[in-house]
C-alpha positions as CSV (number, residue, x, y, z in Angstrom):
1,X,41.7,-16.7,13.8
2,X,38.6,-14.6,14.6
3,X,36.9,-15.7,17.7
4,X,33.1,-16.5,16.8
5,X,30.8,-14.3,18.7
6,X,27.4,-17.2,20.0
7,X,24.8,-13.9,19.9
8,X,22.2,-16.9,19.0
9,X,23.3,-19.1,22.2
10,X,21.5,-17.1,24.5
11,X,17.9,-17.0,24.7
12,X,16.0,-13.4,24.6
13,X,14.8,-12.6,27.6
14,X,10.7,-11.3,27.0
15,X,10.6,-11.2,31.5
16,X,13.4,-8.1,30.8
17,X,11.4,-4.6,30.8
18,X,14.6,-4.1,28.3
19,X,13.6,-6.3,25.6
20,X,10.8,-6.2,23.0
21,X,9.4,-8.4,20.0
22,X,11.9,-8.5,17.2
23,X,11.0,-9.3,13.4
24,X,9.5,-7.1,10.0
25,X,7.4,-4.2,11.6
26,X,7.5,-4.6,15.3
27,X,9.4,-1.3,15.8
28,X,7.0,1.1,14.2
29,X,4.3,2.9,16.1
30,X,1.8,2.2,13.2
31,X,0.8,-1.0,11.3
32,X,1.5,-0.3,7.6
33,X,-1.2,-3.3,6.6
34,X,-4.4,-1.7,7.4
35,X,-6.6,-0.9,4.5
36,X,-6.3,2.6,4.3
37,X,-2.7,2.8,5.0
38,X,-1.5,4.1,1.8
39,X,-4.0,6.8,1.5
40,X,-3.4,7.9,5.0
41,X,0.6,8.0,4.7
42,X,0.4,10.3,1.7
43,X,-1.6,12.2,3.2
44,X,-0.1,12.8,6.1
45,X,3.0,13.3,3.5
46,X,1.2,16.3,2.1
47,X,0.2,18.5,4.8
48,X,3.7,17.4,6.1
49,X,4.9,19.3,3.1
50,X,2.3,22.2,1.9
51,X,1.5,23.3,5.6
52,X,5.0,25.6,5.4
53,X,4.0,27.0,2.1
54,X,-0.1,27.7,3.7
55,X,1.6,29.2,6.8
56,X,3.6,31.5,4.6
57,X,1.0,32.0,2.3
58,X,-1.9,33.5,4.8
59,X,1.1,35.4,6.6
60,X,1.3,37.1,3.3
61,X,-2.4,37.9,2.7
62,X,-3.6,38.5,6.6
63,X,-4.4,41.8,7.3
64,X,-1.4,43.5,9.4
């Protein structure tokens, strides 16, 4: 027989510099229910994704 494992016995210790809030969304560094949130994660999305391509397209067309 497997031995059962109390993880729920114990407390959490919030005094412990080791131990943060638990639950949906407490371990992002942003709060995805602001208003503008959609708008700003695309967008960040996009210049995540076409800066590459501007770099290499004005190394292409600067003048050497």
């Amino acid at each position: 027989m497997v031995a059962r494992r109390g993880f729920h016995s114990t407390r959490a210790q919030m005094s412990s510099p080791y131990h943060y809030p638990e639950g949906p969304r407490s371990n992002i560094p942003f709060n995805p229910l602001t208003k503008f949130f959609a708008f700003r994660y695309w967008t960040f999305m996009a210049v995540g994704f076409g800066a590459p391509f501007g770099v290499a397209v004005w190394q292409t067309y600067k003048n050497q």
